[in-house]
C-alpha positions in Angstrom: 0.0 0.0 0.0 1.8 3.4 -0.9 0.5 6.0 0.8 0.1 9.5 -1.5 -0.8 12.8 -1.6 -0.5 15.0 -4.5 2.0 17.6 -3.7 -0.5 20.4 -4.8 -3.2 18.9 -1.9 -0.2 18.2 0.7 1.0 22.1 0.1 -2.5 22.9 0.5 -3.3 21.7 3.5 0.1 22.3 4.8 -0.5 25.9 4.4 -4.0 25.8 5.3 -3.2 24.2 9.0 -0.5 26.1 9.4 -2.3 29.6 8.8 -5.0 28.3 11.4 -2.7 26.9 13.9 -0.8 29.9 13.8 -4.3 32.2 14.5 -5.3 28.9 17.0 -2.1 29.8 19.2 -2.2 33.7 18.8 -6.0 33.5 20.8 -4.9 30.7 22.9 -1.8 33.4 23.8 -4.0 36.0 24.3 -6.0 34.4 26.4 -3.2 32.9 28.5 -1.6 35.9 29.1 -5.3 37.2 30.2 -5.1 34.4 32.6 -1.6 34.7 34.4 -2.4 38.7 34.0 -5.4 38.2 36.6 -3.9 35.4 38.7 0.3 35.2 38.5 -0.4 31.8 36.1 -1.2 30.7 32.9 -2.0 27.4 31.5 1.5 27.5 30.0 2.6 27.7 33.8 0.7 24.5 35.1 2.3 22.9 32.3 5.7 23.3 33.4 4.5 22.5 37.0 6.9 19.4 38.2 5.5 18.6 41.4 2.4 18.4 43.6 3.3 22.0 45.7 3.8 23.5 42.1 0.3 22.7 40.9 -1.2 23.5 44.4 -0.3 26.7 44.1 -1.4 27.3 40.6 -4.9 25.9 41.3 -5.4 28.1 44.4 -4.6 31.4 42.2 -7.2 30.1 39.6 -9.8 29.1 42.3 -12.3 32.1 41.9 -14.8 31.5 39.5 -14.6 33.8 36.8 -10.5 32.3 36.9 -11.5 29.0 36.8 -13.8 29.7 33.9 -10.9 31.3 31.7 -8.6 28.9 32.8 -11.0 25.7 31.9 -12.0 27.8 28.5 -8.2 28.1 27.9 -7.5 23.9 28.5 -10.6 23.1 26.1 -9.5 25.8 23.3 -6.4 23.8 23.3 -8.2 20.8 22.6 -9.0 22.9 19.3 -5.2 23.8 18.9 -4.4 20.2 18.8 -5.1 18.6 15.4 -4.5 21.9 13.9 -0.9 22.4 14.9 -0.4 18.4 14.7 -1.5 17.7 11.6 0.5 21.1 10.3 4.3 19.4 11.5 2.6 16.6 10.0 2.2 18.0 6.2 5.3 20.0 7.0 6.8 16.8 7.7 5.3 14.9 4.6 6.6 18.0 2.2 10.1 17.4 3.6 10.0 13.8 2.2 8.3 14.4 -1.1 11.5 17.6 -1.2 14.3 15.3 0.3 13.8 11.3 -0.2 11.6 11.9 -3.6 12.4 7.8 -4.1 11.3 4.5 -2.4 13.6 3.5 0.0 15.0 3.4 3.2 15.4 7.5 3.7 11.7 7.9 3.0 10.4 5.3 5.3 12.5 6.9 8.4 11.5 10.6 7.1 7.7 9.1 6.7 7.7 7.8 10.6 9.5 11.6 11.7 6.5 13.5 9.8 4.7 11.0 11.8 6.1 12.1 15.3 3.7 15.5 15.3 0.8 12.6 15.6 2.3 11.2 18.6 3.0 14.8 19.9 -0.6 15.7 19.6 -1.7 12.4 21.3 0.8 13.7 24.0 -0.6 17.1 24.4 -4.2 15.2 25.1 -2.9 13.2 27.7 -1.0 16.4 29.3 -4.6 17.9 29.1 -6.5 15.0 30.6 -3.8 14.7 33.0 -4.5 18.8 34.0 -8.0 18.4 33.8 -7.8 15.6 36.2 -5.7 17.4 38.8 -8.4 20.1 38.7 -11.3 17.4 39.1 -10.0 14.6 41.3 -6.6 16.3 43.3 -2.8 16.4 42.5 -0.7 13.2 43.2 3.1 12.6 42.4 1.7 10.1 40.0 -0.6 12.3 38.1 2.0 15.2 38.4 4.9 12.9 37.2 2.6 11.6 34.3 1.5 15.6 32.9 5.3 16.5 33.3 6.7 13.1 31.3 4.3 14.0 28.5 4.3 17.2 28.4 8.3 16.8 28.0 7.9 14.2 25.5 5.1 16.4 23.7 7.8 19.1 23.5 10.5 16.5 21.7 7.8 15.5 19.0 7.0 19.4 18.2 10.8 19.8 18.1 10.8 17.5 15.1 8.0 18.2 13.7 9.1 21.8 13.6 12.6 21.2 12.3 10.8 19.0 9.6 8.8 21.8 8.6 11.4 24.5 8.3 13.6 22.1 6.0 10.4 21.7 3.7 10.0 25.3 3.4 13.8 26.0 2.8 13.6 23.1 0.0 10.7 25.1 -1.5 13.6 28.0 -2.3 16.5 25.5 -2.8 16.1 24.2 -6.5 16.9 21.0 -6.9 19.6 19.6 -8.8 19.4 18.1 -12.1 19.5 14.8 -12.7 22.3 15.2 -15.3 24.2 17.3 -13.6 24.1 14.9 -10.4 24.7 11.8 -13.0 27.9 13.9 -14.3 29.0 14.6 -10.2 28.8 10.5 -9.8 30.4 10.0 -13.3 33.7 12.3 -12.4 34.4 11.4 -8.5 34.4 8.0 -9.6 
């Protein structure tokens, strides 16, 4: 099974995820900074929250109503940001291969599982999520705290690559690409 996308659709959507992602984080930003402006933390805060004390602290600032309102508004709008910032690295991703490993073989099956990664990431981010909303609902343990913070790291790591991914597709879209005859002649004179 070969999986395919015209490179006019993949370009497409690529651009069209990326232009929403881009507007998804500039109101989740907003927002955020909204937040931590009213109470001292954002939701970008309780995601770098590492241990039970750190959370505490962060859910007491956010425990009036109208704060806990924003600050649940602000963990579902990134529910939204999800798919459209992971399926973005993803096409960003999948242009780098169609740019870089244009043939069947071994470079295109390890850059197909790196566009990949962005998937995973976004997967990651729900469970980070879940994890928050769950501390909010149910109380903060080591356990739930050390579970947010492992995938929130690992999250981080597969945006990482899915970013790099994407900035080497859009410098191949200004990087022509050689010739085949002048690569063939290259071969022909180092040998």
């Amino acid at each position: 099974m070969k999986f395919q996308i015209p490179i006019r659709s993949l370009n497409r959507r690529w651009a069209w995820t990326s232009v929403c992602a881009i507007g998804a984080f500039a109101v989740l930003a907003i927002l955020d900074t909204r937040l931590k402006s009213a109470t001292g933390y954002g939701t970008a805060d309780l995601q770098r929250a590492t241990t039970v004390d750190d959370v505490n602290l962060i859910l007491v600032a956010w425990s009036t109503s109208r704060k806990a309102i924003l600050a649940g508004f602000n963990l579902g709008f990134d529910y939204l940001f999800m798919p459209l910032w992971g399926f973005a690295l993803f096409y960003g991703g999948l242009a780098a291969r169609e740019r870089f490993t244009p043939n069947p073989g071994h470079a295109r099956r390890v850059m197909m599982f790196l566009a990949a990664v962005p998937l995973a990431g976004m997967l990651l981010d729900a469970l980070e999520n879940a994890t928050e909303l769950g501390w909010i609902v149910r109380g903060v343990t080591e356990q739930a705290v050390m579970i947010g913070s492992t995938a929130t790291d690992a999250k981080w790591l597969c945006v990482i690559v899915g970013l790099l991914l994407s900035l080497i597709a859009l410098i191949g879209k200004f990087v022509p690409r050689k010739a085949k005859d002048e690569t063939s002649a290259r071969t022909e004179t180092i040998h």
